[in-house]
Backbone as a ProteinNet text record, in pm:
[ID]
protein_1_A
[PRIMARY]
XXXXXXXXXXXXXXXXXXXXXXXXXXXXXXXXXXXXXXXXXXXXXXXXXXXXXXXXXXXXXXXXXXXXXXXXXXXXXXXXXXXXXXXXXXXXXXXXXXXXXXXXXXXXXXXXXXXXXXXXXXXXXXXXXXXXXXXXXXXXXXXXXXXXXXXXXXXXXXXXXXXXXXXXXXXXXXXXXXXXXXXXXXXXXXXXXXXXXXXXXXXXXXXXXXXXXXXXXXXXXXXXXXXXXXXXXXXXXXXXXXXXXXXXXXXXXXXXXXXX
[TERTIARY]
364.2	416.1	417.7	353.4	371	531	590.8	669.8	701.5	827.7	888.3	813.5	804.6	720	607.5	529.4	377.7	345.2	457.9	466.5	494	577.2	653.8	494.2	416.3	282.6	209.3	212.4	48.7	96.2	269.5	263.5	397.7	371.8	480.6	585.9	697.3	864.9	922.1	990.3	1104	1239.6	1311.5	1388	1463.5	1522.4	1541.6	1512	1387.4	1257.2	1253.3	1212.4	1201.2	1304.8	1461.7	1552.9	1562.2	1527.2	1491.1	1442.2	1279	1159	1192.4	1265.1	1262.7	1428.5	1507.4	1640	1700	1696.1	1701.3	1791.9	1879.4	1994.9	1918.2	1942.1	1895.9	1975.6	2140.7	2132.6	2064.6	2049.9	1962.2	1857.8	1750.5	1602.8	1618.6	1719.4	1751	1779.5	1809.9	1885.1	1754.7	1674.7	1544.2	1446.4	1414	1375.7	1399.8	1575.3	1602.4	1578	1554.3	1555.5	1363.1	1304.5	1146.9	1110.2	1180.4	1131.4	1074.8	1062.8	1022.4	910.3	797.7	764.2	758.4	792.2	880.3	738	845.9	765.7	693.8	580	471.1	613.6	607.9	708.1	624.3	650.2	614.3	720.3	712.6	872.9	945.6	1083.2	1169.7	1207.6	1078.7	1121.3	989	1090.1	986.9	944.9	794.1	769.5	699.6	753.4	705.9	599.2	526.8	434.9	451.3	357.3	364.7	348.2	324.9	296.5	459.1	523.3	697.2	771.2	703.2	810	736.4	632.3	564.9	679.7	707.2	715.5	874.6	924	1102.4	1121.3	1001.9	1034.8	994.6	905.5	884.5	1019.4	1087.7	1179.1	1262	1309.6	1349.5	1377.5	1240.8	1184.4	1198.3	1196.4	1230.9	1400.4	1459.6	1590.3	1660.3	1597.1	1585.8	1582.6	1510.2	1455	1509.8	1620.1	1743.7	1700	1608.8	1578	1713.1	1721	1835.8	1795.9	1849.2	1745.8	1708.6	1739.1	1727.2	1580.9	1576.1	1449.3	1368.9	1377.9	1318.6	1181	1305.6	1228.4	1157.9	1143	1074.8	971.3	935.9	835	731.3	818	729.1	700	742.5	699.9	629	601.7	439.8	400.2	345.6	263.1	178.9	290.1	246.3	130.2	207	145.1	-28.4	-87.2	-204.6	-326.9	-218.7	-319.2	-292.2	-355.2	-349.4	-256.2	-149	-15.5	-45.6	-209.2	-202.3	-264.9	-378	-402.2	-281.3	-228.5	-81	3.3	46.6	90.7	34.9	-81.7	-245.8	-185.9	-197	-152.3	-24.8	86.2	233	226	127.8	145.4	122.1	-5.6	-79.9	32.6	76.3	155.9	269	341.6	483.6	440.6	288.2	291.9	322.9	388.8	447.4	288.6	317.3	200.7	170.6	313.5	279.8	346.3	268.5	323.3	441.6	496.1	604.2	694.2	738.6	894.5	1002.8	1088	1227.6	1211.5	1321.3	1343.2	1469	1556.9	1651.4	1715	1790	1787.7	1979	1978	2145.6	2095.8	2293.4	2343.7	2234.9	2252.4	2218.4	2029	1985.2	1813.9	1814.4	1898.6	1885.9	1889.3	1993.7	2056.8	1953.5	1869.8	1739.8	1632.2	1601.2	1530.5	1510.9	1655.2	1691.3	1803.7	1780.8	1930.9	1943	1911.6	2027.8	2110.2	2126	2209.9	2390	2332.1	2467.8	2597.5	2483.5	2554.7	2585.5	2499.6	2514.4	2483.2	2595.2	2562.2	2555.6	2542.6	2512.5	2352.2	2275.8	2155	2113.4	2205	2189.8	2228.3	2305	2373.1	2287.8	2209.3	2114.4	2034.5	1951	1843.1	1911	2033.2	2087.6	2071.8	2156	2129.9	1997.1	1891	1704.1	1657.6	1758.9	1682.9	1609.5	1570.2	1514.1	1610.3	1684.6	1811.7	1896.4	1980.7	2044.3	2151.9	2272.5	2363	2336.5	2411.1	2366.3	2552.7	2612.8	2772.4	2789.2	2897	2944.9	2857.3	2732	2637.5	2672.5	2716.3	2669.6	2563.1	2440.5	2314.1	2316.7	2154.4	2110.4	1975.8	1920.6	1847.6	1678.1	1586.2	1516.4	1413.2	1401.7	1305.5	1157.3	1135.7	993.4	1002.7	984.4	1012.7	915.8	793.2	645.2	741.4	819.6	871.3	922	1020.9	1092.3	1021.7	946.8	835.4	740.3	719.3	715	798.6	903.6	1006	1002	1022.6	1038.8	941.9	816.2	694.2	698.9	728	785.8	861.2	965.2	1093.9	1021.7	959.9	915.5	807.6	736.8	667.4	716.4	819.1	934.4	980.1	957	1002.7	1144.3	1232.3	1368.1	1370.1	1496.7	1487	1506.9	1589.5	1662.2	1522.4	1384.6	1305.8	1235.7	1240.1	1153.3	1162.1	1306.9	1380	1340.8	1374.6	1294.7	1157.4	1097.3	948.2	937.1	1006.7	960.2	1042.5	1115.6	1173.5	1071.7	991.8	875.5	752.9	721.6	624.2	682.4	763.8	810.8	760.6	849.3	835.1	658	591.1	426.2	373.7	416.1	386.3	414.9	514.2	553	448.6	424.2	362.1	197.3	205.5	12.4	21.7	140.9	130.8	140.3	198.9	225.4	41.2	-20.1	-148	-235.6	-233.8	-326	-270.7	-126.8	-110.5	-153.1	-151.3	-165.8	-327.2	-419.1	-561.4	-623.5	-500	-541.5	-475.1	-398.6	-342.8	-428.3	-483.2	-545.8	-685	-735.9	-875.3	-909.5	-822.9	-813.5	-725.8	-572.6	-497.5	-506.3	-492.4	-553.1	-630.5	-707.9	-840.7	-829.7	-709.2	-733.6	-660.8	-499.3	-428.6	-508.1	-626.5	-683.1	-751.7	-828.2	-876.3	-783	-668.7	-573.8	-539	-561.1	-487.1	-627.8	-723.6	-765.3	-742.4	-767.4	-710.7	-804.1	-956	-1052.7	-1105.7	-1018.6	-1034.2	-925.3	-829.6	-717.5	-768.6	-839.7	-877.1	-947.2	-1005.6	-1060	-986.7	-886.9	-754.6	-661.5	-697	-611.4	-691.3	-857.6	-944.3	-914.6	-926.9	-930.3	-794.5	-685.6	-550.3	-568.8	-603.7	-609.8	-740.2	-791.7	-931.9	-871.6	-767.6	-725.5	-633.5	-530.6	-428	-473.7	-572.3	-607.4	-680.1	-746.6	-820.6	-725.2	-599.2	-505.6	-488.9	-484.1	-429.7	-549.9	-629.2	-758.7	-803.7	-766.1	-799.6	-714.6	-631.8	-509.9	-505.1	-548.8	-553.1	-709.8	-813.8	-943.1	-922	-836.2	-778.8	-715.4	-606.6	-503.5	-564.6	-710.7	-733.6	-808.8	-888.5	-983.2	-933.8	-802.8	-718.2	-619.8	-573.8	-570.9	-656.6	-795.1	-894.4	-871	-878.9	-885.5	-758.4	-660.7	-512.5	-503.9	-552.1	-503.7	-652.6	-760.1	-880.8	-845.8	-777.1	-731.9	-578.5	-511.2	-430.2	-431.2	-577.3	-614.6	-662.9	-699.8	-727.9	-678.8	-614.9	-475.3	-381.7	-376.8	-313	-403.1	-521.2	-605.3	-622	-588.8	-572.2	-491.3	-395	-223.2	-301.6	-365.2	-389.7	-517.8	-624.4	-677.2	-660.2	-763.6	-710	-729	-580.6	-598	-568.7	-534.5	-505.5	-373.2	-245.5	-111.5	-120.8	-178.9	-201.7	-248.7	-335.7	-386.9	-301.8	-180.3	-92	-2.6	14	134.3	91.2
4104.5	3980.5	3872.8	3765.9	3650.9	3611.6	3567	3526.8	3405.7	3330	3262.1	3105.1	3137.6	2980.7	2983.5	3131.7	3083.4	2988	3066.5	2977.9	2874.7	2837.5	2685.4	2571	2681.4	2581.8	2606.5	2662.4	2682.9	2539.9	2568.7	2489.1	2356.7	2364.5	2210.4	2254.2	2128.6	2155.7	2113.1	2225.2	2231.9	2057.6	2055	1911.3	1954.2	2049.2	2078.7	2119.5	2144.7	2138.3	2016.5	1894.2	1775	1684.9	1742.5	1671.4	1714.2	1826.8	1888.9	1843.3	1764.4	1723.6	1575.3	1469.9	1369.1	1327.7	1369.1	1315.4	1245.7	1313.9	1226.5	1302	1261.7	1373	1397.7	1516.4	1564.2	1443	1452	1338.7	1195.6	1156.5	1031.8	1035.2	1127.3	1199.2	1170.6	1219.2	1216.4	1101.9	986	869.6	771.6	820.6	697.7	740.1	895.3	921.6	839.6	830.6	775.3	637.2	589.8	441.3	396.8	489.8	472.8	441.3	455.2	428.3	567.2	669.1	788.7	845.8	896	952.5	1092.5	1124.3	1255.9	1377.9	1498	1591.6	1648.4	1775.6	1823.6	1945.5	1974.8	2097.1	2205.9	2313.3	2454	2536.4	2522.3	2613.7	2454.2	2512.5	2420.4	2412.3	2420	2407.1	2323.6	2147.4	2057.8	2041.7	2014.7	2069.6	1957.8	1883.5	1782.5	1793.9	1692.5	1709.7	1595.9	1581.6	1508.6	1359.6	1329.5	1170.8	1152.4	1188.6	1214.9	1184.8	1244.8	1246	1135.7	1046.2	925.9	821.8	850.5	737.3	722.9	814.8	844.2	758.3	800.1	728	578.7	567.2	423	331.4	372.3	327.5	301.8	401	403.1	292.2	322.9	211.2	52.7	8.1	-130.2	-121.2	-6.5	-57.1	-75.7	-3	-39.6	-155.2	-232	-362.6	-473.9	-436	-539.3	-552.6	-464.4	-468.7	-405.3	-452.7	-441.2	-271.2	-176.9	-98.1	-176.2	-318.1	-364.7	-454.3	-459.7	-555.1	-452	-315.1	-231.1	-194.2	-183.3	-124.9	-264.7	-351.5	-491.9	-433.8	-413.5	-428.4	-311.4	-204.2	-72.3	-81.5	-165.9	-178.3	-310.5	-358.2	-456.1	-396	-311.4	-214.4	-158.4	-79.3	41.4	-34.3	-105.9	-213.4	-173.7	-130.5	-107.4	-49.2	45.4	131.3	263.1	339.1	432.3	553.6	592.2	668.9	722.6	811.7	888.9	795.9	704.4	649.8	567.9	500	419.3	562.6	665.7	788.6	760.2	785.8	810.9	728.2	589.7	481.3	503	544.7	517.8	629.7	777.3	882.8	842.2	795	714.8	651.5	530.1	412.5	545.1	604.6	624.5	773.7	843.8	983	937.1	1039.4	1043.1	1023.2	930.7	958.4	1120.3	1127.1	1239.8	1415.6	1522.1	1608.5	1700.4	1667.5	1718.1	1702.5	1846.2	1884	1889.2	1793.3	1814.6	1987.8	1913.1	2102.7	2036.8	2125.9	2140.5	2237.1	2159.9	2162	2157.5	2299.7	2316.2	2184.5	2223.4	2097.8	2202.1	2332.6	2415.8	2352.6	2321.1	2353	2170.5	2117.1	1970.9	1904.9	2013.8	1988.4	2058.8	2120.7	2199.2	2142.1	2053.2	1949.2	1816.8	1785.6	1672.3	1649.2	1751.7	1764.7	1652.1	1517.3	1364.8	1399.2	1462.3	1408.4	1518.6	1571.4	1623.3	1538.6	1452.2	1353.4	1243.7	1196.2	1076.9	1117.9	1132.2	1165	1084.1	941.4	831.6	807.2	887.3	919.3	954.7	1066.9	1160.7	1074.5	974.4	871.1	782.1	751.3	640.8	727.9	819.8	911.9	869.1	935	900.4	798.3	687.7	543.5	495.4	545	541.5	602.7	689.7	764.7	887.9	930.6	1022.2	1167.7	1167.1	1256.7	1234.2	1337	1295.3	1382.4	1391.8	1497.3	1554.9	1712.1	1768.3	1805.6	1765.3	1800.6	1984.5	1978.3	2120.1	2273.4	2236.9	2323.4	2302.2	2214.9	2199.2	2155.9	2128.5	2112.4	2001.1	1876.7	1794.5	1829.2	1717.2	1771.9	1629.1	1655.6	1530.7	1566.4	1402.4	1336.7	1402.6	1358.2	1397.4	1461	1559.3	1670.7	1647.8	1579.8	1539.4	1473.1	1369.8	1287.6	1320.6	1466.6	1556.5	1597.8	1628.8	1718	1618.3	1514.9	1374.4	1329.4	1325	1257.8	1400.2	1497.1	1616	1625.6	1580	1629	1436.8	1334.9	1217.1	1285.3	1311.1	1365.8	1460.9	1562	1648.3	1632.1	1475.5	1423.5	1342.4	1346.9	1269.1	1088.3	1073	940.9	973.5	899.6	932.7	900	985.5	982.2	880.1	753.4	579.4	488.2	532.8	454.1	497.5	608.2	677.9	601.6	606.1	545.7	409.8	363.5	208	175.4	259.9	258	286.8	383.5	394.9	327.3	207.9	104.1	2.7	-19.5	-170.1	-52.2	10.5	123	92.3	119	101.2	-42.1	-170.3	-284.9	-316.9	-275.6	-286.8	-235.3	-95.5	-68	-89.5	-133.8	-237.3	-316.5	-400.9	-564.3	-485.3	-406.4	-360	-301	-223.8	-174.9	-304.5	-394.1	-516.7	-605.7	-579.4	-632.6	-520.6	-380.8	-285.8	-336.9	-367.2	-356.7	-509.1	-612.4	-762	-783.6	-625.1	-591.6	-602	-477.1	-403.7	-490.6	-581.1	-674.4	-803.5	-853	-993.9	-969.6	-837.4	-774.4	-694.3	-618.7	-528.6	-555.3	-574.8	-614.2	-728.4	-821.5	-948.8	-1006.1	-910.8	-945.8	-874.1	-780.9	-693	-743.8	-792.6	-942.6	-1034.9	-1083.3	-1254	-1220.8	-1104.4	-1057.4	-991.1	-1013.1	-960.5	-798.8	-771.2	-645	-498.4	-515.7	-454.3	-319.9	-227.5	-122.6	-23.7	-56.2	35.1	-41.5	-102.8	-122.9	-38.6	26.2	67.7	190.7	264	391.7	372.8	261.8	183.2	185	72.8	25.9	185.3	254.6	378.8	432.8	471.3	488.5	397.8	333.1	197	187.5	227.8	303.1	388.6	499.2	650.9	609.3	529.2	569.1	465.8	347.1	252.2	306.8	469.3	558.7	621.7	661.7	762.5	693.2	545.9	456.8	399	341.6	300.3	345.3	456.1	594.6	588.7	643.3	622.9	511.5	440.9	314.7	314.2	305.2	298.4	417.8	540.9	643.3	640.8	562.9	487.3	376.5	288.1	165.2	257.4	326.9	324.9	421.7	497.6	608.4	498.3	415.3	309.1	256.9	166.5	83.4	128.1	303.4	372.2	419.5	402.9	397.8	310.9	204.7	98	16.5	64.1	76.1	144.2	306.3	365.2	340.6	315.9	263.9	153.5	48	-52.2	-16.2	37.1	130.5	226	263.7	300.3	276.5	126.9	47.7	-79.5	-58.1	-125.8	-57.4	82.4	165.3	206.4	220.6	237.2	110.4	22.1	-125.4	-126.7	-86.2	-92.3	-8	106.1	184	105.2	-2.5	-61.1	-113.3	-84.9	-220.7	-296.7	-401	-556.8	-603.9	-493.9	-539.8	-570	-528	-548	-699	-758.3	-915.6	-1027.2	-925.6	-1045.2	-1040.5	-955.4	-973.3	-1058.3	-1098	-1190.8	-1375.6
-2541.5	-2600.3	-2493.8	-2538.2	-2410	-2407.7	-2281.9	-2240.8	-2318.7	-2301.3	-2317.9	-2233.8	-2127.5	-2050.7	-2073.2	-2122.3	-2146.2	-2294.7	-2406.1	-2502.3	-2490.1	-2447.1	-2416.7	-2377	-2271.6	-2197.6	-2315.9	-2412.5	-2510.4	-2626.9	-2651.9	-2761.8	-2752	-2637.9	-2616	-2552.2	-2577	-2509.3	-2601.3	-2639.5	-2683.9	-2653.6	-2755.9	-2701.9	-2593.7	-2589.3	-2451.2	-2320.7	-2348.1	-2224.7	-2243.4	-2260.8	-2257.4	-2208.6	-2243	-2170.8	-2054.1	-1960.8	-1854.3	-1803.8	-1862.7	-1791.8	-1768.8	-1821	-1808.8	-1808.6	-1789.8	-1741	-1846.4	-1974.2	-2101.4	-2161.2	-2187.1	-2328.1	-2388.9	-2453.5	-2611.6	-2731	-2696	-2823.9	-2778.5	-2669.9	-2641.6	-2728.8	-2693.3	-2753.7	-2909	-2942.8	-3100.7	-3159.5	-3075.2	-3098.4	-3072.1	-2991.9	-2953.2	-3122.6	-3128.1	-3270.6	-3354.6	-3401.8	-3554.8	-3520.2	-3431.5	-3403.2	-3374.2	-3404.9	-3396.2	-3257.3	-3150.8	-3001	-2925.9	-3000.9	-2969.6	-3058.5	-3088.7	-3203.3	-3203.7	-3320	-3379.7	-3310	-3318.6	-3194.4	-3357.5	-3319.3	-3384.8	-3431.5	-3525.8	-3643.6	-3603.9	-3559.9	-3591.6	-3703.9	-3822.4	-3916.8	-3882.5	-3789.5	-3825.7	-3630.7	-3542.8	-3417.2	-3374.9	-3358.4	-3305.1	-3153.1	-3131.6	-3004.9	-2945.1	-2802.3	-2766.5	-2661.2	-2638.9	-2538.8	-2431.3	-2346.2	-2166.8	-2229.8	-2332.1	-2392.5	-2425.5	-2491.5	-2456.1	-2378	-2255.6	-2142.3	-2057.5	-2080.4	-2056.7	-2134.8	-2235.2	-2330.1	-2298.7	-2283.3	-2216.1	-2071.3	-2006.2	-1832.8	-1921	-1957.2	-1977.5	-2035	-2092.9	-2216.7	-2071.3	-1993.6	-1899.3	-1781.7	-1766	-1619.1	-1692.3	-1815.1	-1914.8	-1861	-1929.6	-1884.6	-1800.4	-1629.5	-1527.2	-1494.9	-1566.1	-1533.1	-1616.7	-1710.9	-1755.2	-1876.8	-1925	-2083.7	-2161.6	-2301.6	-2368	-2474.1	-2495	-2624.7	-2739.1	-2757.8	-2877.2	-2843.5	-2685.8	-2683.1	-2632.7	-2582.2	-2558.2	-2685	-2797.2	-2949	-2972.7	-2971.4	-3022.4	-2978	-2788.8	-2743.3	-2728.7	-2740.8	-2805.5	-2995.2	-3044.2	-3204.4	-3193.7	-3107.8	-3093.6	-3035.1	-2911.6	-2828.8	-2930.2	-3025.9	-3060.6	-3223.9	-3237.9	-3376	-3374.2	-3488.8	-3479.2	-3339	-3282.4	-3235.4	-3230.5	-3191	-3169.3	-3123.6	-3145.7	-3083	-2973.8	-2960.8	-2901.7	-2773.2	-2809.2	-2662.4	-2603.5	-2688.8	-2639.6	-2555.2	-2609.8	-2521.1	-2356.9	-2386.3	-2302.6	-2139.7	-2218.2	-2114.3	-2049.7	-2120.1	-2082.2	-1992.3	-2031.2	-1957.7	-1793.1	-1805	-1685.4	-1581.1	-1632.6	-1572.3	-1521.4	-1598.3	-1529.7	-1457.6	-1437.8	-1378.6	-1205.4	-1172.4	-1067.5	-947.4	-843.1	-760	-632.6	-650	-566.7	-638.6	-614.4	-703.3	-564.1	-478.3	-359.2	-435.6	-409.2	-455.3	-354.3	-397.7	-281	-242.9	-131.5	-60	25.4	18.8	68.9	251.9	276.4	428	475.9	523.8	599.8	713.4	722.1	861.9	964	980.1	1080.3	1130.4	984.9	1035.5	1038.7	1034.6	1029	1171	1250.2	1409.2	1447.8	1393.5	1495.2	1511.8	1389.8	1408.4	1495.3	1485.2	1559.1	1590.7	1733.5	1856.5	1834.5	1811.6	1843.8	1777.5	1661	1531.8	1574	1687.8	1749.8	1828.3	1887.1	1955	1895.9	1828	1744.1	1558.8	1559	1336.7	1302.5	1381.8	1294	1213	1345	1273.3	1124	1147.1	991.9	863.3	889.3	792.5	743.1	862.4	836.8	798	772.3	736.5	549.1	523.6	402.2	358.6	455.4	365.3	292.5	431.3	375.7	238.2	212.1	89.3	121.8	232.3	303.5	281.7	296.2	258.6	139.3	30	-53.2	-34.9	-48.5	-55.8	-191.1	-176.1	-240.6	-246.7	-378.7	-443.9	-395.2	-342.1	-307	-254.8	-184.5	-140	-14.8	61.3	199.4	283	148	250.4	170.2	245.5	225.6	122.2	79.8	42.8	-2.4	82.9	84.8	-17.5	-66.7	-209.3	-157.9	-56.6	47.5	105.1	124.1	242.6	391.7	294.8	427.5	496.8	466.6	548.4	665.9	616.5	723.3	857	821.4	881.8	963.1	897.3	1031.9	1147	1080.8	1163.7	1281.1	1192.9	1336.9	1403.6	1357.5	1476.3	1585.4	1485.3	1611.2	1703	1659.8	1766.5	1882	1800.8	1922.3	1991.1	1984.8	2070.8	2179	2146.3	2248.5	2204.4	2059.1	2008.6	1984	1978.8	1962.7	1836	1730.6	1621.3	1610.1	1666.9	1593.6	1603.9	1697.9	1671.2	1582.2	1575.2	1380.4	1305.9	1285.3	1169.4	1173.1	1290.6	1253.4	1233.2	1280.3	1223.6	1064.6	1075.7	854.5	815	770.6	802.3	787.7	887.4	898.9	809.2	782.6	693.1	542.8	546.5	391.5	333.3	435.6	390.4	408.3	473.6	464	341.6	287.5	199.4	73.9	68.8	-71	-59.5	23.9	9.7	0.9	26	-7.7	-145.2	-163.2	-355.9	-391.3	-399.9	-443.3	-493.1	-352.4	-395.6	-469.6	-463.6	-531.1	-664.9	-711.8	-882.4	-894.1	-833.5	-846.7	-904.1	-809.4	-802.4	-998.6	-1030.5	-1137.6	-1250	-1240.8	-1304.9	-1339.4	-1277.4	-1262.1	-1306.1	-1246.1	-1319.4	-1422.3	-1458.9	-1588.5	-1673.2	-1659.4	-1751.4	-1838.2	-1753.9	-1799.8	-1903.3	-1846.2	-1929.8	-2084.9	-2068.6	-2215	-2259.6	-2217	-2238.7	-2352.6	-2276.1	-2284.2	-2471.3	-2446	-2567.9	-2673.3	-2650.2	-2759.4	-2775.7	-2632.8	-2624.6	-2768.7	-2794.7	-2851.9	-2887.7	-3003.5	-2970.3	-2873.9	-2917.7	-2895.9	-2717.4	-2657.1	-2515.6	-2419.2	-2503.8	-2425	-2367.5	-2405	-2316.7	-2233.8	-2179.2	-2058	-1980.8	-2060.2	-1977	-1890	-1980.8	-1903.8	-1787.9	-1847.1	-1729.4	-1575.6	-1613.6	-1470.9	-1414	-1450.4	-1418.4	-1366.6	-1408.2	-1360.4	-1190.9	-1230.9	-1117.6	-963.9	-1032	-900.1	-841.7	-896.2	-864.5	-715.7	-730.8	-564.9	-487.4	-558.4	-482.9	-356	-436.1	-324.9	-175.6	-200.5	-107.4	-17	-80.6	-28.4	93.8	43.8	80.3	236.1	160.8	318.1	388.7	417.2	437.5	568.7	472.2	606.2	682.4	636.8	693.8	800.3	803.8	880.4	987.6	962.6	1028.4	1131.6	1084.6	1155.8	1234.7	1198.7	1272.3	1412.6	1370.2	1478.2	1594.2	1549.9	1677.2	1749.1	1670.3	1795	1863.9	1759.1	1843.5	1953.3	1944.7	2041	2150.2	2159.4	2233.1	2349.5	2234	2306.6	2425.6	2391.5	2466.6	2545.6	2533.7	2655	2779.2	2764.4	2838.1	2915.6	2820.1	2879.6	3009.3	2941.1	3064.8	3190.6	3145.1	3284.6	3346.9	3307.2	3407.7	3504.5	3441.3	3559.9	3695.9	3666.4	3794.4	3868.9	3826.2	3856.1	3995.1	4124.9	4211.7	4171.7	4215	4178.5	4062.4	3983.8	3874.4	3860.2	3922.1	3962.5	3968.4	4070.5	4132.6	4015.3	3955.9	3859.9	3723.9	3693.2	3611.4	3615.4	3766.5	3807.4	3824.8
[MASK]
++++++++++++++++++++++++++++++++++++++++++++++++++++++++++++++++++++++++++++++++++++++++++++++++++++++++++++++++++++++++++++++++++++++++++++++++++++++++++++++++++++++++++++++++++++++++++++++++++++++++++++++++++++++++++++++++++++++++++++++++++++++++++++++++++++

């Protein structure tokens, strides 16, 4: 007999696999339903079974009210979205926009392996605070341990440290990293906005253009990364090139004299 999770993967989630998957009450779920901001899961008998266009359409509803939308102007703008097209490519898209970019799972971390990482945080716990304030760390209610969103992150900061950067200039480095990387997502979506959206905008939002529109989503997703991933590998050549030459100057004769 198959298991219980293999069924669950052959024929959907359950509403309570779904409030699991997306941080959503079940009576929420039930309440976006009777109010048409959800569409009703597939019936097997009398056990309805949702799928990943669901838990798209939940973060989305979501990420609107994040953003100071009312549920009453929420439903307006998913009942024009949805207005003559397609459920499932409209799904398609929302799945797209709100999938997570990276698939890293938190992991959790004692005070013990936290101070092993980074003897500062013995002397100074102010460190560890600021690691928190960043978001890098979250407490974790009555366990004792921490527990980080990124774990890569961890595992950076400790291999800085044990190159001999001190953890408070880490921190200020991912710090000026963060704010760089906003302002470059800022231009990749400004990219896909001004050239693809726009344009499906200008033509009235068509229905039979939206699975484009999702394509050209899905394909500018790893382009980003990509992108900055050869930039930053390039730009480190000749950062550290130029830094090398810089330091073989100092030992230079004459080169002391001609600094002054």
């Amino acid at each position: 007999m198959a298991s219980g999770a293999a069924l669950s993967s052959e024929t959907g989630m359950t509403i309570d696999e779904l409030s699991r998957r997306s941080g959503v009450t079940s009576r929420n779920i039930r309440a976006y339903q009777t109010r048409g901001l959800l569409p009703p899961p597939r019936m097997s008998g009398r056990v309805g079974f949702y799928d990943q266009g669901h838990v798209a359409r939940l973060k989305y509803i979501a990420s609107l009210q994040e953003r100071g939308f009312s549920l009453a102007a929420v439903q307006a703008l998913l009942d024009a979205w949805d207005a003559g097209r397609n459920l499932h490519e409209v799904l398609g898209f929302e799945e797209a926009l709100t999938a997570p970019w990276s698939d890293t799972q938190p992991e959790r971390f004692t005070a013990e392996r936290l101070l092993e990482l980074f003897p500062e945080t013995v002397q100074d716990p102010s460190l560890l605070f600021r690691a928190i304030d960043l978001g890098l760390l979250v407490v974790v209610e009555d366990c004792g341990e921490l527990e980080a969103p990124d774990p890569r992150l961890i595992g950076i900061g400790a291999g800085l440290v044990a190159a001999g950067i001190p953890l408070g200039a880490a921190l200020d480095e991912y710090e000026r990293v963060v704010r760089d990387a906003a302002r470059i997502a800022e231009r990749f979506v400004k990219l896909f906005e001004d050239h693809v959206w726009e344009r499906f905008v200008a033509a009235g939002l068509p229905p039979e253009q939206l699975a484009g529109v999702t394509d050209a989503l899905q394909r500018v997703r790893p382009l980003a990364a990509k992108t900055m991933d050869a930039a930053l590998a390039h730009a480190m050549e000749q950062a550290v090139a130029a830094s090398a030459v810089r330091q073989a100057a100092r030992f230079l004769p004459g080169a002391r004299a001609q600094d002054t």
